[in-house]
VOGU-3710 file (C-alpha; in Angstrom, 3 decimals, decimal comma):
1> xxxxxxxxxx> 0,000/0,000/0,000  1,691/3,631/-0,999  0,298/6,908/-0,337  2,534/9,450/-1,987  4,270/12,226/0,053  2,146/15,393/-0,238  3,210/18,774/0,733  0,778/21,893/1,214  0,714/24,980/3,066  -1,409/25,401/6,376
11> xxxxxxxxxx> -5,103/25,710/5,522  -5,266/23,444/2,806  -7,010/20,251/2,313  -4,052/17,401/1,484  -5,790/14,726/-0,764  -3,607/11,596/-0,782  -4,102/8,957/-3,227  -3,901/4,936/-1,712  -2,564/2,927/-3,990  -1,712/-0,337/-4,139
21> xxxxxxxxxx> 0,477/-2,181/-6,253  1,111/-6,233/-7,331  -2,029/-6,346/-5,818  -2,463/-10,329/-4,835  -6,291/-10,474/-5,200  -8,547/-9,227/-2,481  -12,257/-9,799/-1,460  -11,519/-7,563/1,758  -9,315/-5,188/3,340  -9,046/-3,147/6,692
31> xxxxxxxxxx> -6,586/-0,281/6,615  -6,085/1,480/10,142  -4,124/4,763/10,486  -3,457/6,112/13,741  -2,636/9,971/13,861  -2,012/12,882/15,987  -5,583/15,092/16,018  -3,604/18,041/17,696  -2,183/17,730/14,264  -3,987/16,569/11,466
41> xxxxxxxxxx> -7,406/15,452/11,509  -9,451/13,826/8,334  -12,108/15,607/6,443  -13,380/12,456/4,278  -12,581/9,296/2,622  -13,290/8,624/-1,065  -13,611/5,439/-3,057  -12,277/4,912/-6,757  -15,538/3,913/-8,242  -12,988/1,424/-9,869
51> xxxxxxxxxx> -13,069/-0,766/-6,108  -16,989/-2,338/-6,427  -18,230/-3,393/-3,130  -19,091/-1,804/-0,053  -16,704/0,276/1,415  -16,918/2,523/4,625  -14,567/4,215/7,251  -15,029/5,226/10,742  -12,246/8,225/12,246  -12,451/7,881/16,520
61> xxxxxxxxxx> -10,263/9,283/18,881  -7,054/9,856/16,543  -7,517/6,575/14,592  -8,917/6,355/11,075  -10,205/2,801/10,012  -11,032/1,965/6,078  -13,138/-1,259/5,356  -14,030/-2,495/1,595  -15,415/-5,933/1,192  -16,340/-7,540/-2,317
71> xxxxxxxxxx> -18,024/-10,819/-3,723  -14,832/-11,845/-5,275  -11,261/-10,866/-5,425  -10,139/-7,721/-7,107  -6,962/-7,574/-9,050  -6,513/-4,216/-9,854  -3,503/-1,983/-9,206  -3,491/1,801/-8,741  -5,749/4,106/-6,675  -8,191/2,000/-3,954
81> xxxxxxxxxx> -9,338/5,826/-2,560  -8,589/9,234/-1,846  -7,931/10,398/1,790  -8,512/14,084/2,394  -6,967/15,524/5,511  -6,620/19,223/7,216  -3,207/20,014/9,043  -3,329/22,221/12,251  -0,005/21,951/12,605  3,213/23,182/10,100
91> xxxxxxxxxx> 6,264/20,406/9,691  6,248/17,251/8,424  4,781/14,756/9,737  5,015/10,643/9,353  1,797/8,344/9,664  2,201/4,665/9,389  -0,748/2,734/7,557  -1,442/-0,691/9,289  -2,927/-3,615/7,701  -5,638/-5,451/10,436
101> xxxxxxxxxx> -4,706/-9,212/9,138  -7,521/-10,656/10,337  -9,765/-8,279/8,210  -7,618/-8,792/4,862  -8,533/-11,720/2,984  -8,945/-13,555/-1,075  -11,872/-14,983/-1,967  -10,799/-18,331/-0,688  -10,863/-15,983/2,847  -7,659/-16,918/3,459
111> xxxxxxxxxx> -5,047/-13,967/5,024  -3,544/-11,741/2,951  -0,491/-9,811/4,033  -0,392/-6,525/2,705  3,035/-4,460/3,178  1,876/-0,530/4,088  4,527/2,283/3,342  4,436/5,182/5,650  2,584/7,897/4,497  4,909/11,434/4,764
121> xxxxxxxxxx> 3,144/14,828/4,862  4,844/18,283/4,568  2,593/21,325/5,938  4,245/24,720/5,545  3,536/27,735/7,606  1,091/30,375/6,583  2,879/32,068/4,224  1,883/35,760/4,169  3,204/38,006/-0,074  4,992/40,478/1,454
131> xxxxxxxxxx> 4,675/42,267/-1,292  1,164/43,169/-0,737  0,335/46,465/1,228  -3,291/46,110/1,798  -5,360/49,101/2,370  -9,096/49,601/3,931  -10,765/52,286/2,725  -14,130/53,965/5,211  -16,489/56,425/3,611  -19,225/57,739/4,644
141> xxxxxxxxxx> -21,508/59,373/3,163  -19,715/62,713/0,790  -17,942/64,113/3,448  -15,459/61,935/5,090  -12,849/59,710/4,044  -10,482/57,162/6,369  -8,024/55,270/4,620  -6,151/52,794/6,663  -2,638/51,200/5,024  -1,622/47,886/7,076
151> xxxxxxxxxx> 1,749/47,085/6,770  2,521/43,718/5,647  6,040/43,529/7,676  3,212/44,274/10,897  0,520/41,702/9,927  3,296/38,943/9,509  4,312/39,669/13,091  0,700/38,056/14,017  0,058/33,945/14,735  -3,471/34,564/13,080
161> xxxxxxxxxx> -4,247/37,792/11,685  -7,630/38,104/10,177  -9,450/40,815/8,170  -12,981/41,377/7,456  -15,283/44,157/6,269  -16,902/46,012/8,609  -20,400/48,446/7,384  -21,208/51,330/9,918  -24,777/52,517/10,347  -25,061/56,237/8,447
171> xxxxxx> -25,094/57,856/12,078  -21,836/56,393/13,401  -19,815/59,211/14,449  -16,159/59,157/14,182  -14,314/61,449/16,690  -10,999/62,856/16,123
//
Protein backbone atom coordinates (compact mmCIF):
# COMPACT_ATOMS: atom_id res chain seq x y z
CA UNK A 1 0.00 0.00 0.00
CA UNK A 2 1.69 3.63 -1.00
CA UNK A 3 0.30 6.91 -0.34
CA UNK A 4 2.53 9.45 -1.99
CA UNK A 5 4.27 12.23 0.05
CA UNK A 6 2.15 15.39 -0.24
CA UNK A 7 3.21 18.77 0.73
CA UNK A 8 0.78 21.89 1.21
CA UNK A 9 0.71 24.98 3.07
CA UNK A 10 -1.41 25.40 6.38
CA UNK A 11 -5.10 25.71 5.52
CA UNK A 12 -5.27 23.44 2.81
CA UNK A 13 -7.01 20.25 2.31
CA UNK A 14 -4.05 17.40 1.48
CA UNK A 15 -5.79 14.73 -0.76
CA UNK A 16 -3.61 11.60 -0.78
CA UNK A 17 -4.10 8.96 -3.23
CA UNK A 18 -3.90 4.94 -1.71
CA UNK A 19 -2.56 2.93 -3.99
CA UNK A 20 -1.71 -0.34 -4.14
CA UNK A 21 0.48 -2.18 -6.25
CA UNK A 22 1.11 -6.23 -7.33
CA UNK A 23 -2.03 -6.35 -5.82
CA UNK A 24 -2.46 -10.33 -4.84
CA UNK A 25 -6.29 -10.47 -5.20
CA UNK A 26 -8.55 -9.23 -2.48
CA UNK A 27 -12.26 -9.80 -1.46
CA UNK A 28 -11.52 -7.56 1.76
CA UNK A 29 -9.31 -5.19 3.34
CA UNK A 30 -9.05 -3.15 6.69
CA UNK A 31 -6.59 -0.28 6.62
CA UNK A 32 -6.08 1.48 10.14
CA UNK A 33 -4.12 4.76 10.49
CA UNK A 34 -3.46 6.11 13.74
CA UNK A 35 -2.64 9.97 13.86
CA UNK A 36 -2.01 12.88 15.99
CA UNK A 37 -5.58 15.09 16.02
CA UNK A 38 -3.60 18.04 17.70
CA UNK A 39 -2.18 17.73 14.26
CA UNK A 40 -3.99 16.57 11.47
CA UNK A 41 -7.41 15.45 11.51
CA UNK A 42 -9.45 13.83 8.33
CA UNK A 43 -12.11 15.61 6.44
CA UNK A 44 -13.38 12.46 4.28
CA UNK A 45 -12.58 9.30 2.62
CA UNK A 46 -13.29 8.62 -1.06
CA UNK A 47 -13.61 5.44 -3.06
CA UNK A 48 -12.28 4.91 -6.76
CA UNK A 49 -15.54 3.91 -8.24
CA UNK A 50 -12.99 1.42 -9.87
CA UNK A 51 -13.07 -0.77 -6.11
CA UNK A 52 -16.99 -2.34 -6.43
CA UNK A 53 -18.23 -3.39 -3.13
CA UNK A 54 -19.09 -1.80 -0.05
CA UNK A 55 -16.70 0.28 1.42
CA UNK A 56 -16.92 2.52 4.63
CA UNK A 57 -14.57 4.21 7.25
CA UNK A 58 -15.03 5.23 10.74
CA UNK A 59 -12.25 8.23 12.25
CA UNK A 60 -12.45 7.88 16.52
CA UNK A 61 -10.26 9.28 18.88
CA UNK A 62 -7.05 9.86 16.54
CA UNK A 63 -7.52 6.58 14.59
CA UNK A 64 -8.92 6.36 11.08
CA UNK A 65 -10.20 2.80 10.01
CA UNK A 66 -11.03 1.96 6.08
CA UNK A 67 -13.14 -1.26 5.36
CA UNK A 68 -14.03 -2.50 1.59
CA UNK A 69 -15.41 -5.93 1.19
CA UNK A 70 -16.34 -7.54 -2.32
CA UNK A 71 -18.02 -10.82 -3.72
CA UNK A 72 -14.83 -11.84 -5.28
CA UNK A 73 -11.26 -10.87 -5.43
CA UNK A 74 -10.14 -7.72 -7.11
CA UNK A 75 -6.96 -7.57 -9.05
CA UNK A 76 -6.51 -4.22 -9.85
CA UNK A 77 -3.50 -1.98 -9.21
CA UNK A 78 -3.49 1.80 -8.74
CA UNK A 79 -5.75 4.11 -6.67
CA UNK A 80 -8.19 2.00 -3.95
CA UNK A 81 -9.34 5.83 -2.56
CA UNK A 82 -8.59 9.23 -1.85
CA UNK A 83 -7.93 10.40 1.79
CA UNK A 84 -8.51 14.08 2.39
CA UNK A 85 -6.97 15.52 5.51
CA UNK A 86 -6.62 19.22 7.22
CA UNK A 87 -3.21 20.01 9.04
CA UNK A 88 -3.33 22.22 12.25
CA UNK A 89 -0.01 21.95 12.61
CA UNK A 90 3.21 23.18 10.10
CA UNK A 91 6.26 20.41 9.69
CA UNK A 92 6.25 17.25 8.42
CA UNK A 93 4.78 14.76 9.74
CA UNK A 94 5.02 10.64 9.35
CA UNK A 95 1.80 8.34 9.66
CA UNK A 96 2.20 4.66 9.39
CA UNK A 97 -0.75 2.73 7.56
CA UNK A 98 -1.44 -0.69 9.29
CA UNK A 99 -2.93 -3.62 7.70
CA UNK A 100 -5.64 -5.45 10.44
CA UNK A 101 -4.71 -9.21 9.14
CA UNK A 102 -7.52 -10.66 10.34
CA UNK A 103 -9.76 -8.28 8.21
CA UNK A 104 -7.62 -8.79 4.86
CA UNK A 105 -8.53 -11.72 2.98
CA UNK A 106 -8.95 -13.55 -1.07
CA UNK A 107 -11.87 -14.98 -1.97
CA UNK A 108 -10.80 -18.33 -0.69
CA UNK A 109 -10.86 -15.98 2.85
CA UNK A 110 -7.66 -16.92 3.46
CA UNK A 111 -5.05 -13.97 5.02
CA UNK A 112 -3.54 -11.74 2.95
CA UNK A 113 -0.49 -9.81 4.03
CA UNK A 114 -0.39 -6.52 2.71
CA UNK A 115 3.04 -4.46 3.18
CA UNK A 116 1.88 -0.53 4.09
CA UNK A 117 4.53 2.28 3.34
CA UNK A 118 4.44 5.18 5.65
CA UNK A 119 2.58 7.90 4.50
CA UNK A 120 4.91 11.43 4.76
CA UNK A 121 3.14 14.83 4.86
CA UNK A 122 4.84 18.28 4.57
CA UNK A 123 2.59 21.32 5.94
CA UNK A 124 4.25 24.72 5.54
CA UNK A 125 3.54 27.74 7.61
CA UNK A 126 1.09 30.37 6.58
CA UNK A 127 2.88 32.07 4.22
CA UNK A 128 1.88 35.76 4.17
CA UNK A 129 3.20 38.01 -0.07
CA UNK A 130 4.99 40.48 1.45
CA UNK A 131 4.67 42.27 -1.29
CA UNK A 132 1.16 43.17 -0.74
CA UNK A 133 0.33 46.46 1.23
CA UNK A 134 -3.29 46.11 1.80
CA UNK A 135 -5.36 49.10 2.37
CA UNK A 136 -9.10 49.60 3.93
CA UNK A 137 -10.77 52.29 2.73
CA UNK A 138 -14.13 53.97 5.21
CA UNK A 139 -16.49 56.42 3.61
CA UNK A 140 -19.22 57.74 4.64
CA UNK A 141 -21.51 59.37 3.16
CA UNK A 142 -19.71 62.71 0.79
CA UNK A 143 -17.94 64.11 3.45
CA UNK A 144 -15.46 61.93 5.09
CA UNK A 145 -12.85 59.71 4.04
CA UNK A 146 -10.48 57.16 6.37
CA UNK A 147 -8.02 55.27 4.62
CA UNK A 148 -6.15 52.79 6.66
CA UNK A 149 -2.64 51.20 5.02
CA UNK A 150 -1.62 47.89 7.08
CA UNK A 151 1.75 47.08 6.77
CA UNK A 152 2.52 43.72 5.65
CA UNK A 153 6.04 43.53 7.68
CA UNK A 154 3.21 44.27 10.90
CA UNK A 155 0.52 41.70 9.93
CA UNK A 156 3.30 38.94 9.51
CA UNK A 157 4.31 39.67 13.09
CA UNK A 158 0.70 38.06 14.02
CA UNK A 159 0.06 33.95 14.74
CA UNK A 160 -3.47 34.56 13.08
CA UNK A 161 -4.25 37.79 11.69
CA UNK A 162 -7.63 38.10 10.18
CA UNK A 163 -9.45 40.82 8.17
CA UNK A 164 -12.98 41.38 7.46
CA UNK A 165 -15.28 44.16 6.27
CA UNK A 166 -16.90 46.01 8.61
CA UNK A 167 -20.40 48.45 7.38
CA UNK A 168 -21.21 51.33 9.92
CA UNK A 169 -24.78 52.52 10.35
CA UNK A 170 -25.06 56.24 8.45
CA UNK A 171 -25.09 57.86 12.08
CA UNK A 172 -21.84 56.39 13.40
CA UNK A 173 -19.81 59.21 14.45
CA UNK A 174 -16.16 59.16 14.18
CA UNK A 175 -14.31 61.45 16.69
CA UNK A 176 -11.00 62.86 16.12
Amino acid sequence: IISTAQTRAMGETISVDVEIKENPGLMGYHLRLPYDSAIVSVVDVVPNANWNGKFDYSVENGMLDILWTNGEDVKAEGVMFTLKLSAKESGQHSLDWACVQEDTYNENWEAVALTCEQLCLTVEPFKLNLDLAPQIAISVGAEMQVSYTIMASKVSSFENFYLCSCVFPTEFVFAL
